[in-house]
Each structure stands twice: as structure tokens, then as C-alpha cells.
C-alpha positions in Angstrom: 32.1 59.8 -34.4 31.9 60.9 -30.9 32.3 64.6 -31.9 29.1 64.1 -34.3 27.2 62.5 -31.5 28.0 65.5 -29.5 27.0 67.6 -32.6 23.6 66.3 -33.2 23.1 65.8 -29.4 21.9 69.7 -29.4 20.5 69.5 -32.6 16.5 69.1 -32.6 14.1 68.8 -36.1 10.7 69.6 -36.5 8.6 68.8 -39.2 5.1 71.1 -40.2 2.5 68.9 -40.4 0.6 71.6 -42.8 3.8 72.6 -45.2 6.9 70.9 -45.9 9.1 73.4 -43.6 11.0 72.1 -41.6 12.5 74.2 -38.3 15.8 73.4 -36.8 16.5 74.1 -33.5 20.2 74.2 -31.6 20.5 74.1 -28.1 23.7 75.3 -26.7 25.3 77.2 -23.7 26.8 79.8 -26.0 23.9 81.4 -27.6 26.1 82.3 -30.4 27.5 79.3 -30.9 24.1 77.8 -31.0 23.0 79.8 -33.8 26.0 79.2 -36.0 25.6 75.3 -35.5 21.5 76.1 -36.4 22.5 77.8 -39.8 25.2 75.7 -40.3 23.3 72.4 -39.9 20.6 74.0 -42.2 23.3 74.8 -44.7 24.8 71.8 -44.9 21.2 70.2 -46.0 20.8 72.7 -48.2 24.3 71.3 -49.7 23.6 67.7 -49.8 20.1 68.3 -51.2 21.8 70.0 -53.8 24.3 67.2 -54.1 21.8 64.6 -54.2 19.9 66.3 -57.2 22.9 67.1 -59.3 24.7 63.4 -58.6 21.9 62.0 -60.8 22.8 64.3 -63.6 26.8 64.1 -63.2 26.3 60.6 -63.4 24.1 61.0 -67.1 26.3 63.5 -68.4 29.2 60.7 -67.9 27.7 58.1 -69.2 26.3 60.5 -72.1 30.0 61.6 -73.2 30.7 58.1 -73.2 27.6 57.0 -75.4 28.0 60.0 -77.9 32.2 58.7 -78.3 30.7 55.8 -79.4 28.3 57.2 -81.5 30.3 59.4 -83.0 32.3 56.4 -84.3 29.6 54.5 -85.8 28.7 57.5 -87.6 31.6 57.9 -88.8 32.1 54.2 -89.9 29.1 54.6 -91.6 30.2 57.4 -93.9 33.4 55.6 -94.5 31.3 53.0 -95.8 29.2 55.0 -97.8 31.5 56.6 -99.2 33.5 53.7 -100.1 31.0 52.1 -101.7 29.8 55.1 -104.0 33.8 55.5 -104.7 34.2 51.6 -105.8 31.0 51.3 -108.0 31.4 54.5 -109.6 28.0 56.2 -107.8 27.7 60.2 -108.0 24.6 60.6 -109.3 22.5 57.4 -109.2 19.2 58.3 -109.8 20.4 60.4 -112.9 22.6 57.6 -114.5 19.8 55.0 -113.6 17.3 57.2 -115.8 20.0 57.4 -118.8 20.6 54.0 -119.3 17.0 53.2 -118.7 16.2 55.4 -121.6 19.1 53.3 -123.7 17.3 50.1 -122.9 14.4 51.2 -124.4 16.1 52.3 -127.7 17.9 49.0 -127.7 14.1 47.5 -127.4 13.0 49.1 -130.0 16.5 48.4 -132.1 16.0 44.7 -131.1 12.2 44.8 -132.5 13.3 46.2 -135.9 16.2 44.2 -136.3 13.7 41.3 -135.7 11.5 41.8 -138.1 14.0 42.8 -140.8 15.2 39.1 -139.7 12.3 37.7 -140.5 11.4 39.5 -143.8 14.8 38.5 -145.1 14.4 34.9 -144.1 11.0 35.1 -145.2 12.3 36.4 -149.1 15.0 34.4 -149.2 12.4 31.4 -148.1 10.1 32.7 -150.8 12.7 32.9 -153.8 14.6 29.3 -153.0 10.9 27.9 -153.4 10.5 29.6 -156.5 13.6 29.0 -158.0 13.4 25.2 -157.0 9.9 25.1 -158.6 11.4 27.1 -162.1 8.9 29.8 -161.3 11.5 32.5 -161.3 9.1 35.2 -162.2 7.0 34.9 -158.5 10.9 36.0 -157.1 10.0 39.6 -156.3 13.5 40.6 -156.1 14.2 39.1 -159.4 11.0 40.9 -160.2 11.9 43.9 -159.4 15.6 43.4 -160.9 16.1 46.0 -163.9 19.3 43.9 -164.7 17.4 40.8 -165.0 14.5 41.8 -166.8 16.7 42.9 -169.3 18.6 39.8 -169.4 15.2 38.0 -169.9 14.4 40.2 -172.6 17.5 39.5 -174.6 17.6 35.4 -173.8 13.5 36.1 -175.3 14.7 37.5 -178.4 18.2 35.1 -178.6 15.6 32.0 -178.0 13.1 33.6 -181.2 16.3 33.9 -183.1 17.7 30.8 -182.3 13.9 29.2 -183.3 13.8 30.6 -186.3 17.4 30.0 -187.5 16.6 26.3 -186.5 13.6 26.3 -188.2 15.0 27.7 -191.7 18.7 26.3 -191.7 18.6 23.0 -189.2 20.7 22.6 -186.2 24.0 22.2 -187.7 24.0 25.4 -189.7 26.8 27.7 -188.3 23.8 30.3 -187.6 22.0 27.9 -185.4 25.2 27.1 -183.6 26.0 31.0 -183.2 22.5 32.0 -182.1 22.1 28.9 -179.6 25.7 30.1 -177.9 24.1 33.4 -177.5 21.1 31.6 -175.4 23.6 29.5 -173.5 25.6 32.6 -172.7 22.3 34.6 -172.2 21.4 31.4 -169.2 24.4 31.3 -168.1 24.7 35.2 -167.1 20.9 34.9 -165.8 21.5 32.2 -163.7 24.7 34.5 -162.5 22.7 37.0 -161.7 19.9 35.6 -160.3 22.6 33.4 -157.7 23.9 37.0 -157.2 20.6 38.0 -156.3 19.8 35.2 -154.0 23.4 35.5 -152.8 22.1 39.5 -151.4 19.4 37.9 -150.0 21.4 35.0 -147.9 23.6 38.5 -147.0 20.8 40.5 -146.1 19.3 37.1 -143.8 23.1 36.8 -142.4 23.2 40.5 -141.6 19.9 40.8 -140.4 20.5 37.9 -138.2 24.2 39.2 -137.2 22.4 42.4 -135.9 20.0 41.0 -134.0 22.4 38.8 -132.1 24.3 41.7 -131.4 21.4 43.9 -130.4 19.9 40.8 -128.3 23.4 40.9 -126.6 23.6 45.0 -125.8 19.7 44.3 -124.7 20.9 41.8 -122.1 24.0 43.7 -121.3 21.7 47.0 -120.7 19.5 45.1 -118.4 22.4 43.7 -116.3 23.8 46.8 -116.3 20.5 48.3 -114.9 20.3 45.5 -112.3 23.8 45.6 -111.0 23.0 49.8 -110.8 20.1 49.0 -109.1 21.3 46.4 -106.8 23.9 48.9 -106.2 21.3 51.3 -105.7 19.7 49.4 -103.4 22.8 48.8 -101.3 23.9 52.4 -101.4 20.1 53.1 -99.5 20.5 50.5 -97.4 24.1 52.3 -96.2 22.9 55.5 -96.4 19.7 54.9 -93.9 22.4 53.5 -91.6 24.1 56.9 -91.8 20.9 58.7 -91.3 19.9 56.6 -88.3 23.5 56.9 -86.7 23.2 60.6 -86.7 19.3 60.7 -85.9 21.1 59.1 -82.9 23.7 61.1 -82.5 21.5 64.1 -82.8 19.1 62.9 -80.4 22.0 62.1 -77.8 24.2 64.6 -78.6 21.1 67.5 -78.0 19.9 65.2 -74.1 23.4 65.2 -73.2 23.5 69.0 -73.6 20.4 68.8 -71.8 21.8 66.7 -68.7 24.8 68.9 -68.4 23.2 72.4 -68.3 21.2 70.4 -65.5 24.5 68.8 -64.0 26.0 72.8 -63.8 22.8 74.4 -62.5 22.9 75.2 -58.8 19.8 76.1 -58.0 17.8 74.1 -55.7 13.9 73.4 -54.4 14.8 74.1 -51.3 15.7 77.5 -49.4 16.5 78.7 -46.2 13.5 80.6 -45.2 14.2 82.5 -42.0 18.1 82.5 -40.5 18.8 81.3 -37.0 19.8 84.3 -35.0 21.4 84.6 -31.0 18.9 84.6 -29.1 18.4 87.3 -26.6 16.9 84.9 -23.6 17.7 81.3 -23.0 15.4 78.8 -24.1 16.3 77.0 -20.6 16.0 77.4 -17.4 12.9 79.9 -17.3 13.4 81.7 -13.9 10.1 83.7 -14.0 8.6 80.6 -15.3 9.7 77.9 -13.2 8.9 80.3 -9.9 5.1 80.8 -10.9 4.9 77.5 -11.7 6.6 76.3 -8.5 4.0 78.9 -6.9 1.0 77.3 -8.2 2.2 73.5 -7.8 3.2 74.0 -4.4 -0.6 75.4 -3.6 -1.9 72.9 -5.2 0.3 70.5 -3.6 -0.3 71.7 0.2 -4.5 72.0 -0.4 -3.9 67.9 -1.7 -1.9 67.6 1.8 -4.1 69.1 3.7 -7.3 67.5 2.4 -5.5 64.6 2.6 -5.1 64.6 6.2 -8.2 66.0 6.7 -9.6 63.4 5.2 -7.3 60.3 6.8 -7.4 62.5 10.5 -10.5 64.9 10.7 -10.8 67.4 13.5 -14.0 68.0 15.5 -14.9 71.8 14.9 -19.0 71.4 14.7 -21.3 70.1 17.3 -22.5 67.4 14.2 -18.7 66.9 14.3 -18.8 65.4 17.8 -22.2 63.8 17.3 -20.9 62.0 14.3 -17.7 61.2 15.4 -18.8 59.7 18.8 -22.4 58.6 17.7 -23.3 60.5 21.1 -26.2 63.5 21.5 -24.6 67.0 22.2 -26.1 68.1 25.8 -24.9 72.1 25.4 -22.6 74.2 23.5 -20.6 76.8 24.5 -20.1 80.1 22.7 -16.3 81.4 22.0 -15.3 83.9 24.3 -16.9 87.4 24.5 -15.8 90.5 26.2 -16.5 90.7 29.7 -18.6 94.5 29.3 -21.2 92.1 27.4 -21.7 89.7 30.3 -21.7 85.7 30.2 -23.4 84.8 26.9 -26.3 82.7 27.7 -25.9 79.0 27.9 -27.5 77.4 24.3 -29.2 74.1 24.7 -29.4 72.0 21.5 -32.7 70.6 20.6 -33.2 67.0 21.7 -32.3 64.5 19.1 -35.4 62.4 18.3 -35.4 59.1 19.8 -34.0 56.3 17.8 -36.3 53.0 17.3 -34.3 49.8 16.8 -36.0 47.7 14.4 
């Protein structure tokens, strides 16, 4: 502490009022000495400048390293995620598979439609022919209608029952004829009423299996859009994990590219300030100033002998004027002699001074 007292005792700093130089001055009994210690003082701001700009920046590219560890791990967490997600709900290409089973839900739509309809026209026949058949009007069934089997059935029971008339008509009812010709009819009924239960029997099938398909459609219709909502839940959950990935490396990026930044500006040594002009020995000492100090010594000292002797001339006059003596002792000055001549000139004549004019007291 003492020796940096010492130091800066010799050490003097000027600031320009017009520039931001600044000049540094040593003074010292060894001139050499004196301009080491000037450009060492100089260079030892020039130092701590530096220091005190790259600090700041050290410090950052620290904390940065530390920040981008960190980072680093969440983006890494977030791929694991990601990934771990895609790899448990079977994702690879989601949009793709999302577009293929949205096209199967609109083909089970339009399965679903048919197979409801064909539902309803089956119930709505079957409907039809129980009416008909309760009601004996078996010839509004079109199915029975349209029966090849049946019509010629009806045919033949026709042409049994015009028999069977006739026969009845000609031999009685208990003619073995008759008895023949009504078992035809009976047999005739009974294979029409077979036929036309078989027939309504296709029709309850048709209704069952119309009806089993649509239940079964219905199902793979509900299943497809569960599907499609799980896929796009899962969807919607895979986004949601991959815009944490992209954020965590947007941020990554961002800090991986300003720490970059802060440590090409932590390793750059150049500063805003520069020594301008060296201190160098100088060839004359700055103090004392012989030449100096004499001429000024010259000129005080005159100055200070006039201020000594108008001083005493002022405190002490001397008479050396005949107003002198008149002023001094208020009295009129009766003759005046002349200095002292040669004596080949003779006596100088004897000067009288003019009367002073007679005073009048008031």
C-alpha cells in the first residue's frame, strides 16, 4: 500500500476538455525511470480497460454454456418423447394413414346406407306378403307373383279343383274318383302352402340378413370413426410434442448461435482505446528551470525593489524641489541656489522666486 502511494505520488492525469485523451504525466528523478512508470501506468489502463470489457462477456459465455447444457437436454427429452410416442401408437406416416382410413369410412357409409335400405325393403316385403297372406290375397305377394314354381302349382291345383268339380258333379262325393281327384287338390294345397311358407321363409332370411349386415356394418362404421378419433387425438398429441421439439431447438438455435456470439467477443482483444503517443526520457527536467527561475527572480526582484522604494518614498518623502520644501513646511521659498558650477564660469547668479500671492483667511 505504501509502495502504491509512493507510485501514484509522481503520477499526474489530465483530461482534454475537447477529446476524450487523456495525458499522463510521471515525475521522477531518473528521467528514465520516469518514462517507464508513464508507459507503464498507461499500459496497465490499457489492460484493465480491456479487462473490464471482456469480463462482461466471460461472464455470458459461462452462463451461456451453462444455459445451452440445459437446453440441450430438454431437447433431447423432447425427442425421446416424440419418439416414444410415434413408437407406442404405431405413427410413421400419420397424415397418409389418417387419409386411408378416412377413405374406408366413407365406403363403410355408403355400405351402411345400402345395407339400410335393403333392410327396409326386405322388412317392407315381408310386411307386404304376411298382410296378404293373412288377408287370403296371395296373388298381391309379388314374390309369389313372380314365383315360376308357384304359378305352376296354382295352375295345376286350377285344373285338380275343375276336375275334382266335375267328378263331384257327375259321380257324387263318395265315388272313388271324387275321392282320388280331391286328394290331388289337398296334395296340390298342401305343396302350395309349402312353398309359399318357403317363400315367406326367404323373405324372413333376406330381413334377418339384411338386418345382420347392417348391424355389422353399423359396428365397423363406429369402429372406423373411433379409430379416426383415437388417430387423430393421437395426431393431435404427436403435434403438440413435436412443437415442443421445434421450440426447444428454435431455442437451442437461438442460444447456441449468441453464445457463439459472446465468446468470439470474450476472445477478441482488441480494445477502444490506444496509446496514442509513447512517453519517452526526456532530455531537460521538467523541474527546477535554472534559466527560468533566474529571469523570473530578475524581474520579481525589480518589481519588488520599485514597490520598496515607492513605498518608502511614499511613508518618508525627501525634499528635492523648492514646491517640496514649500509643501512640506507650508513656508514661502525666499531663494534657491543652483548646483555647483565650474569656477571658469563664475558664481551663477543668485534666482529669486516669485513672491507667493498673499493668502486671505476667510
Amino acid at each position: 500500500e505504501q509502495l502504491a502511494r509512493r507510485l501514484l505520488g509522481g503520477m499526474k492525469v489530465t483530461p482534454s476538455a475537447q477529446s476524450s485523451v487523456i495525458r499522463i504525466e510521471y515525475t521522477h528523478t531518473d528521467r528514465e525511470l520516469a518514462a517507464t512508470l508513464a508507459n507503464g501506468i498507461a499500459e496497465a489502463y490499457l489492460q484493465t480497460n480491456l479487462e473490464l470489457r471482456l469480463d462482461p462477456a466471460r461472464r455470458q459465455s459461462v452462463w451461456y454454456d451453462e444455459q445451452l447444457e440445459q437446453l440441450r437436454a430438454e431437447v433431447e427429452q423432447a425427442q425421446e418423447r416424440l419418439t416414444r410416442y410415434q413408437r407406442e401408437h404405431g405413427i410413421v406416416s400419420h397424415q397418409d394413414r389418417l387419409d386411408v382410413e378416412n377413405a374406408r369410412l366413407e365406403e363403410l357409409a355408403r355400405q351402411l346406407t345400402e345395407a339400410q335400405q335393403a333392410k327396409l325393403a326386405a322388412g317392407t316385403r315381408l310386411t307386404q306378403m304376411q298382410a296378404a297372406l293373412d288377408g287370403g290375397r296371395i296373388d298381391e305377394v309379388p314374390d309369389i307373383l313372380g314365383n315360376p314354381l308357384l304359378q305352376s302349382m296354382k295352375a295345376d291345383l286350377v285344373r285338380a279343383e275343375g276336375r275334382l268339380a266335375e267328378i263331384g258333379e257327375r259321380f257324387g262325393a263318395n265315388y272313388p274318383q271324387y275321392q282320388s281327384a280331391a286328394a290331388e287338390v289337398r296334395a296340390l294345397e298342401q305343396k302350395m302352402r309349402a312353398e309359399v311358407d318357403r317363400v315367406r321363409g326367404a323373405s324372413e332370411q333376406a330381413l334377418a340378413i339384411a338386418t345382420r349386415q347392417e348391424n355389422e356394418l353399423q359396428r365397423a362404421f363406429e369402429e372406423q370413426k373411433a379409430r379416426i378419433l383415437a388417430m387423430q387425438q393421437n395426431k393431435d398429441a404427436a403435434s403438440v410434442l413435436s412443437t415442443e421439439l421445434e421450440n426447444a431447438q428454435r431455442a437451442y438455435d437461438a442460444a447456441l448461435a449468441r453464445a457463439s456470439q459472446v465468446r468470439m467477443e470474450s476472445r477478441l482483444d482488441q480494445m477502444d482505446v490506444a496509446l496514442l503517443d509513447p512517453a519517452v526520457a526526456p532530455l531537460f527536467p521538467s523541474s527546477p528551470r535554472t534559466k527560468l527561475n533566474l529571469v523570473l527572480a530578475a524581474v520579481f526582484g525589480a518589481m519588488l525593489a520599485a514597490g520598496i522604494a515607492l513605498g518608502s518614498e511614499i511613508l518618508s518623502p525627501r525634499v528635492r524641489l523648492a514646491r517640496d520644501l514649500s509643501a512640506s513646511t507650508g513656508l514661502a521659498v525666499l531663494a534657491e541656489f543652483p548646483k555647483e558650477r565650474p569656477a571658469l564660469r563664475g558664481p551663477a547668479p543668485l534666482q529669486l522666486p516669485r513672491p507667493a500671492p498673499a493668502l486671505q483667511g476667510g
